[in-house]
C-alpha positions, -999 to +999 in steps of 0.1 A: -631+083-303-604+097-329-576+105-309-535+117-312-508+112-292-485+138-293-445+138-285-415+158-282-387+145-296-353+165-297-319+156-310-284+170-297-248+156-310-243+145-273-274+129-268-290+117-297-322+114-301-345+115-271-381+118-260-384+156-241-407+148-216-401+181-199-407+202-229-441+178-232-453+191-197-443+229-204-456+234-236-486+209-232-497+216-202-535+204-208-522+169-217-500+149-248-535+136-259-560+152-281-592+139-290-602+151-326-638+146-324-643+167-292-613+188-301-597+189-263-567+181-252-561+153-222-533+138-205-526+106-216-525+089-179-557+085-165-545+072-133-546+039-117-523+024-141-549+032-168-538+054-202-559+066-231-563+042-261-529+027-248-507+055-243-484+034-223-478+008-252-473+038-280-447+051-254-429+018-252-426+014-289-417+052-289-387+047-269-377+012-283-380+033-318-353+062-304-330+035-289-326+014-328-318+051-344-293+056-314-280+026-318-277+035-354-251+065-352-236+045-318-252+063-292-271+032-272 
């Protein structure tokens, strides 16, 4: 399986830089996840604690990676 996880990510002088979770579920409403080789989209929690090719890792390293650029221009 060949597969992209896809984020929102907006930036405001107040806040920073921040993952838009709410702008995910609006505009992707099918799922973040989409599998290249069958060409749908899925969400990327599969329930159960279980997430497609690691989603919840990615999402971790995600928001460690916006916190260091925060930190960066003082925001964190």
């Amino acid at each position: 399986m060949s597969i992209e996880h896809t984020f929102v990510i907006k930036y405001s002088n107040e806040g920073g830089w921040e993952w838009d979770v709410d702008t995910e579920a609006a505009r992707f409403d099918d799922g973040t996840i989409y599998d290249t080789d069958t060409q749908k989209w899925q969400p990327a929690h599969l329930g159960e604690g279980e997430y497609v090719d690691k989603d919840d890792e990615i999402s971790e390293q995600l928001a460690s990676i916006l916190a260091i650029a925060n930190d960066a221009r003082g925001l964190a």
